[in-house]
N, C-alpha and C positions, 0 to 999 in steps of 0.2 A: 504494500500500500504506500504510495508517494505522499508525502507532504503537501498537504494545501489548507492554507491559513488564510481568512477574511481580512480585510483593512480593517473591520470592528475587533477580532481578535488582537491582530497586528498592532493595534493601537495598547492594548491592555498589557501588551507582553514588552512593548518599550516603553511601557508607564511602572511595569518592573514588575509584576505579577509574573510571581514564580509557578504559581499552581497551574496558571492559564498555559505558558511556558510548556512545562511537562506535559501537558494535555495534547496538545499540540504541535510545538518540534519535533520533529524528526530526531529522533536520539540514537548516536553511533553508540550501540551495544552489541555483543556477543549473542550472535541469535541462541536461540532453548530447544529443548527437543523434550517441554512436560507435557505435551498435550498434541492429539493432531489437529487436523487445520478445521474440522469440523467437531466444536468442543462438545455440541450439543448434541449431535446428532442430526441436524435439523432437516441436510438434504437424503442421508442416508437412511433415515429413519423413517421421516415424517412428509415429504415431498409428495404426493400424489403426480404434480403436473405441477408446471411453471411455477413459479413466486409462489403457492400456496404451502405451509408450514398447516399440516391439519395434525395437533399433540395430544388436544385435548378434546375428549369427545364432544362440545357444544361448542366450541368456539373453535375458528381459524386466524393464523398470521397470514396475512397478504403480505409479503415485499414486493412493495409498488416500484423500486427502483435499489439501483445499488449506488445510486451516486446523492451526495452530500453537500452544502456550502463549504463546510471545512470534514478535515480529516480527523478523527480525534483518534490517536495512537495505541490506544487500549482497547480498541474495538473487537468485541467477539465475532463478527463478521469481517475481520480484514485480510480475508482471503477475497474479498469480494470487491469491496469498498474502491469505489472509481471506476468501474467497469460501467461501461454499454450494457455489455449481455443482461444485465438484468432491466435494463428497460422493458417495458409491456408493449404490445401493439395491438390493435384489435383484437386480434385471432386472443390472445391471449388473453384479455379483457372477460372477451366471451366465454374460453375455455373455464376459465376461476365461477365467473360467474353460474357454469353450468353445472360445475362441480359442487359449490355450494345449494345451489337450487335441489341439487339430488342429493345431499344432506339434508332433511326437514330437521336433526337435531341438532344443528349449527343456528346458534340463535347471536352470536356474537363475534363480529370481526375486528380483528386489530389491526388498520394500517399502517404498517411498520415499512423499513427498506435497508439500509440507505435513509432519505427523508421524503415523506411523503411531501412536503410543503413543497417541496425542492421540484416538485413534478405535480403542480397543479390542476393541470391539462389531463394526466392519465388520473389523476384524485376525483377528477368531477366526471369522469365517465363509468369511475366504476361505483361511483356513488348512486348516479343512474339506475345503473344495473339493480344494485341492493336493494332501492326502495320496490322495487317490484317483486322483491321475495320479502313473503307474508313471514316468514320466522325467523327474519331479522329482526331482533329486537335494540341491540347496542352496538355501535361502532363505535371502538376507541381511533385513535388517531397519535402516533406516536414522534415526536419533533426535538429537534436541537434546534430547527431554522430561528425561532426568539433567541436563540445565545448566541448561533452563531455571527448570525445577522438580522437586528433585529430592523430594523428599517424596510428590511424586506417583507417583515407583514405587513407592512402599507401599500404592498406594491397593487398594482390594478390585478392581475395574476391570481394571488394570494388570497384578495379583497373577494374577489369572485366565488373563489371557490368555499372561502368563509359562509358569503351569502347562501353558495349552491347548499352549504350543508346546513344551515340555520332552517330553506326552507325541506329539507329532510326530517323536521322534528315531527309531523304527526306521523312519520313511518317509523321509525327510532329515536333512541335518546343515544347522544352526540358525548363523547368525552377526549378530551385534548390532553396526553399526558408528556410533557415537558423534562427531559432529562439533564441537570444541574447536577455539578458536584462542587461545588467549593462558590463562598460569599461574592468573592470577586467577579464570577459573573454575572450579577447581578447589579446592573445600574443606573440611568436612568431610559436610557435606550430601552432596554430590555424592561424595564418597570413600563415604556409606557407599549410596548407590543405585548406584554401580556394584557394589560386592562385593554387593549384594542380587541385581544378576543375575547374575554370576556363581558366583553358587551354586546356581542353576540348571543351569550346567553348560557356557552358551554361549562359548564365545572371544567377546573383543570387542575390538574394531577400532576405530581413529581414523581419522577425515577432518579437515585444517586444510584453508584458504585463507588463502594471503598478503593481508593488507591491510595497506597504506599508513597510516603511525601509529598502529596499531593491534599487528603481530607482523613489523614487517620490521626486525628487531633480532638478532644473534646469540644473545645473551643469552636473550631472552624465549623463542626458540624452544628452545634446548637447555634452556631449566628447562622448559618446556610437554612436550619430548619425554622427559626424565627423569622426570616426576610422573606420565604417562602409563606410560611403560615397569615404575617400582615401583607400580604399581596393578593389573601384569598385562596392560595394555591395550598392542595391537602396534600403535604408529604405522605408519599402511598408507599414505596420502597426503598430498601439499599440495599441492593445486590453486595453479596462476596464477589471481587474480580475473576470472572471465569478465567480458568488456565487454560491462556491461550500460545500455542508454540510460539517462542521468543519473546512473550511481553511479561515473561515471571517474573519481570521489576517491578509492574503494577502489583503484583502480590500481598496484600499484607497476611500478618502474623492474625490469624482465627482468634487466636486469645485476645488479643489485645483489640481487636472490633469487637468482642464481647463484653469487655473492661468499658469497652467508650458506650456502646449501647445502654448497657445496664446503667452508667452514671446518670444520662442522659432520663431514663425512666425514670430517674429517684428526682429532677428537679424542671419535667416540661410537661408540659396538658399534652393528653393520651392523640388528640386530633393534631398534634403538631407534630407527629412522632410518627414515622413511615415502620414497616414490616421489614424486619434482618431476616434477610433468606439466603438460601444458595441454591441455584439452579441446577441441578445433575441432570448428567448424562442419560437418556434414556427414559425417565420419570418425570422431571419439573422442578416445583417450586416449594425445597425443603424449606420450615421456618428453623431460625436458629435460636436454642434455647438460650436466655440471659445469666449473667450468675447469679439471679434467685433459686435458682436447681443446680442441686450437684449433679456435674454431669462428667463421669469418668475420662470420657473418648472423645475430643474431640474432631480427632482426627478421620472418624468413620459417623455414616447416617445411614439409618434407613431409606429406601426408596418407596414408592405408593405401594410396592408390590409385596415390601418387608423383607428385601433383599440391602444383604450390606455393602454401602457404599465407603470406597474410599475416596475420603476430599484433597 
């Protein structure tokens, strides 16, 4: 995955934000060999047909695109990230769509990529499509474009497709989940492209990832989940960094994301305060217990199936 950084970032990284920095450069390290290049399994597992990710029985991931405003370095998809080939074209528009129509128990889709924002044009065609199947109930919508570039949700593009899904509200209910990891991205740019979508009318949702000098700080996280929480915006998750080949810098120490979680629980409102999970291979979305519970191992978890994983 090459390097590509926004004049919005650019500006934050020579204003000396180190977190934004690491997020972002390109950093000359020793590639890793802990994990293969699909950590999740997502094409070999869960693929039916193009860009769909069908894991869990009622809902599917759409990756509407593989391409992004910026790169962010840590990416569990950076086998992928800056390619064409995952663009959609009709043909495939229609295939997703037909696939889902012939799931009646798919009642919720997540459009993920790359960034959906980032592909407007293919966002409002298959939003189209959805509203004509009756068992869609909720589309999430999953974005960095407010971080990366937030001026860009002013764009005419953007604007549109905001509106196309506003008038999608008597088919489904619409969620916008925004992926932040550290205060510094948050500023006034980006304060006033969120309240632009939320005056559309959408709730909007955070996703963090723990990264290693970057947000495995007390500190850093409860200003990250306070700015977020006065913005309106409901800290929903903080992924453990999936292990992905050559980015085991992102890594941190298990224990010590459990140390910062659990502090965090003894002194923030429950609604300000996102779900520590870790996503395994095969299964989903383990939660991770805090140290309120003695917990011997933490180095293994069950999976949905009650088979032991190693993390």
């Amino acid at each position: 995955m090459k390097e590509k950084v926004t004049p919005h970032l650019q500006r934050k990284i020579r204003d000396g934000s180190a977190a934004v920095a690491l997020q972002f450069r390109l950093q000359n390290v020793p590639g890793g060999n802990i994990a293969p290049n699909d950590p999740l399994g997502e094409e070999s597992l869960y693929s039916p047909i193009k860009g769909i990710v069908h894991k869990y029985q009622n809902r599917v991931l759409w990756k509407t695109t593989y391409r992004c405003a910026a790169h962010c370095q840590f990416c569990t998809r950076s086998r992928q990230i800056g390619s064409a080939e995952g663009d959609l074209d009709d043909a495939d528009i229609a295939a997703g769509l037909c696939y889902i129509r012939s799931h009646p128990e798919i009642d919720d889709v997540i459009l993920s990529g790359g960034d959906p924002l980032f592909v407007p044009q293919t966002v409002t065609r298959i939003l189209s499509g959805l509203r004509d199947i009756p068992s869609i109930q909720v589309v999430r919508i999953g974005t960095r474009l407010p971080i990366h570039s937030p001026k860009s949700i002013g764009s005419p593009p953007v604007k549109r497709l905001l509106k196309a899904l506003q008038a999608c509200g008597e088919s489904f209910q619409t969620y916008i989940l925004v992926h932040v990891n550290h205060p510094d991205e948050i500023d006034y740019d980006v304060t006033d492209a969120i309240r632009t979508i939320r005056a559309y009318g959408f709730p909007v949702l955070s996703q963090t990832v723990f990264l290693k000098n970057v947000n495995d700080e007390e500190e850093v996280l409860e200003g990250l989940f306070k700015k977020l929480y006065y913005l309106g915006i409901v800290p929903y998750y903080i992924y453990r960094c999936d292990r992905v080949a050559g980015l085991e810098r992102f890594v941190c120490d298990i224990g010590r994301e459990r140390e910062i979680m659990t502090a965090l629980h003894k002194r923030m409102s429950g609604i300000a305060l996102p779900s520590y999970i870790v996503d395994v291979e095969g299964t989903g979305k383990i939660p991770v217990p805090l140290d309120f519970w003695d917990v011997p191992d933490l180095g293994h978890c069950r999976d949905y199936n009650g088979i032991v994983i190693r993390l």
